[in-house]
N, C-alpha and C positions, 0 to 999 in steps of 0.2 A: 470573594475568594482571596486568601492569600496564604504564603508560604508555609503554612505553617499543616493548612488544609492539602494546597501541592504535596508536599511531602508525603502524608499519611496516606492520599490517593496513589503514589507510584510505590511507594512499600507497599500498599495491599497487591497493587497488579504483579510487581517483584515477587510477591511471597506465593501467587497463584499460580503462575509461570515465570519463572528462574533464569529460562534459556529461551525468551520466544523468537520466532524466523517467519520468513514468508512463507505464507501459505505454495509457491509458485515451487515449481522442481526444476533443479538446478545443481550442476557440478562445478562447475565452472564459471568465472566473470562472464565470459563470454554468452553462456547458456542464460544466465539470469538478464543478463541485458535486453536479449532476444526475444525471452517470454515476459519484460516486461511493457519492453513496446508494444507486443501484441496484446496483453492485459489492458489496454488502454478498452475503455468500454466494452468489455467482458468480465464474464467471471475466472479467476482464478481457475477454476474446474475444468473448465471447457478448454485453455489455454494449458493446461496439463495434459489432455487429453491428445492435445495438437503438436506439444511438443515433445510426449514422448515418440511418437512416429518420425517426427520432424527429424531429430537429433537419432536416432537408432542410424538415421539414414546420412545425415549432417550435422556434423557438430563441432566444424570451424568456423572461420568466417571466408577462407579459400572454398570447405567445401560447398557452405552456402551460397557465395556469391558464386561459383560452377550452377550452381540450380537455376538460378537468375529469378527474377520476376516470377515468370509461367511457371517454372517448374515447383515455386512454393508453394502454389498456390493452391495443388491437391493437399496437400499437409494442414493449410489451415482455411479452409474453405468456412469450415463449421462455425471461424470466429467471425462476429461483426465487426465491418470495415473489412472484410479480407484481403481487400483490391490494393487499398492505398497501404496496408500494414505490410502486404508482400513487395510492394514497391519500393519502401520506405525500408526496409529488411535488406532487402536486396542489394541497394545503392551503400545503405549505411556498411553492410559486407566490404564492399566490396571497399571505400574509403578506411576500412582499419586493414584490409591486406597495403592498401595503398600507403596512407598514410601514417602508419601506427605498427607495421611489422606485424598483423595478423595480432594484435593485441588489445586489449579493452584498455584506454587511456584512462589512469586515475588521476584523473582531472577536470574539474569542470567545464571549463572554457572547453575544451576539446570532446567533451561527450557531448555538450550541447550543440555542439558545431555538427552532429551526425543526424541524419535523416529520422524523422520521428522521435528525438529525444529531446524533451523538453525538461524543463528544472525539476518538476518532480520524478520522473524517469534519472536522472542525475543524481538523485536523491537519495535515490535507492539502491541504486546498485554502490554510489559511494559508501554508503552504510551496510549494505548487506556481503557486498563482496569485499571491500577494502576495508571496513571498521572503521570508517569514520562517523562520530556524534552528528550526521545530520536525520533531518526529521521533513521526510515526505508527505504531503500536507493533500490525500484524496479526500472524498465525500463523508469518509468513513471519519476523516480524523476531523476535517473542520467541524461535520455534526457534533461532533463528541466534546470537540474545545469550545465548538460555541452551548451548546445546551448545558455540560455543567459548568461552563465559566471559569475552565481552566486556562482558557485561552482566547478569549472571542474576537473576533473580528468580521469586518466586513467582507471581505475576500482571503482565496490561499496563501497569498503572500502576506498580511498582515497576522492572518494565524500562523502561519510558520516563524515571522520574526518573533511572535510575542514567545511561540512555544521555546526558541531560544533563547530566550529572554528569561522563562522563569521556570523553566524545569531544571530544577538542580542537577547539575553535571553529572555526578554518581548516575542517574537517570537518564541520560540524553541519548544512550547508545540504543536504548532498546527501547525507548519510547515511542518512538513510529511504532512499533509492531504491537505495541501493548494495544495503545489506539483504536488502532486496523481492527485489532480481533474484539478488543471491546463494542467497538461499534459493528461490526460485523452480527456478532453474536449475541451482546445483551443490551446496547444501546441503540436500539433499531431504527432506521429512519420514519417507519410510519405511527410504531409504538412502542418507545421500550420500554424493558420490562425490568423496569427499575425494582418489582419484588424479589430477584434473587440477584439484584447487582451488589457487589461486594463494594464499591464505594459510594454507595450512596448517601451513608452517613455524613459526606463531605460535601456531594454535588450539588447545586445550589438550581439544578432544576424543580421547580416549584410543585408543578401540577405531577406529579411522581404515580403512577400506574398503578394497581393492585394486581397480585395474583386473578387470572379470570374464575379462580374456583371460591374465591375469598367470599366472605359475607357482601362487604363492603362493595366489591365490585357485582355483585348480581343485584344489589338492592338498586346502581346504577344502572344497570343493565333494565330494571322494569320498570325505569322512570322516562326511561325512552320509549 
């Protein structure tokens, strides 16, 4: 991989999606914060599903921490972990009416200091709600950075520094989300389907998939 391949991979996802965003719904810092602690081992889907009832009903952080604990816990029951996510919701409330004036701090150090927000939660909402060039490092991106070699490493932290490292700036802002939906959608974790990925001609994954309707992959298919 190098710069030159980077490039031509983030003009194609640019030129596919122009404006991409989180999948999660959201009006507010506040709101996306919320649904993405809760996104923690969930789907996106399910965590929409949760927080549009959630938010119809609260959607401060005064009015949520008034809910407490128990009282979220009808709103998102349906997510996994619901127990420690309403707990950790709950508290974190209740430290930005306290500490932070009912406000989502745009700052690192003090969003990581809140209950259930760890660095890639920090990640995101600096980038999604504030505009900042950082780059939230889930399952979805590290797959993606290590399989075509845009970014590989051993752990999140080593892919998040490299992908700062070598995604050109023009790029940085909306490279998380490209990522996200690329691996989401056509980089899949059991089998992608690298026949209709639009950078493939750059990604330096080897053993690269066929169409399952192709010649090639049924003649595979009867050799099993």
């Amino acid at each position: 991989m190098n710069p030159a391949k980077r490039r031509a991979i983030f003009e194609t996802l640019r030129a596919a999606n122009p404006e991409p965003t989180t999948e999660l719904e959201y009006r507010t810092p506040f709101e996306l914060l919320v649904a993405v602690v809760l996104s923690a081992q969930a789907t996106d889907k399910s965590v929409n599903l949760a927080t549009r009832k959630l938010f119809a009903h609260a959607n401060t952080p005064a009015a949520v921490a008034a809910l407490g604990e128990d009282g979220l816990i009808p709103y998102i029951q349906t997510i996994g972990l619901f127990r420690t996510k309403a707990r950790n919701v709950a508290r974190l409330c209740q430290l930005l009416v306290e500490r932070h004036g009912g406000r989502v701090p745009q700052d690192r150090e003090a969003l990581e200091a809140l209950p259930g927000v760890g660095r890639k939660t920090a990640n995101v909402v600096l980038n999604t709600a504030f505009g900042e060039p950082t780059i939230a490092v889930d399952t979805h991106i590290f797959r993606v950075s290590n399989r075509t070699k845009i970014a590989p490493g051993k752990d999140v932290d080593a892919v998040e520094h490299k992908l700062m490292k070598f995604v050109p700036e023009e790029f940085r802002q909306d490279a998380h989300h490209w990522l996200i939906l690329h691996g989401r959608y056509v980089c899949k974790a059991r089998t992608p389907e690298c026949w209709r990925c639009t950078i493939a001609p750059w990604c330096e994954y080897r053993p690269k998939t066929r169409s399952p309707g192709s010649r090639a992959a049924k003649r595979q298919q009867a050799l099993v």
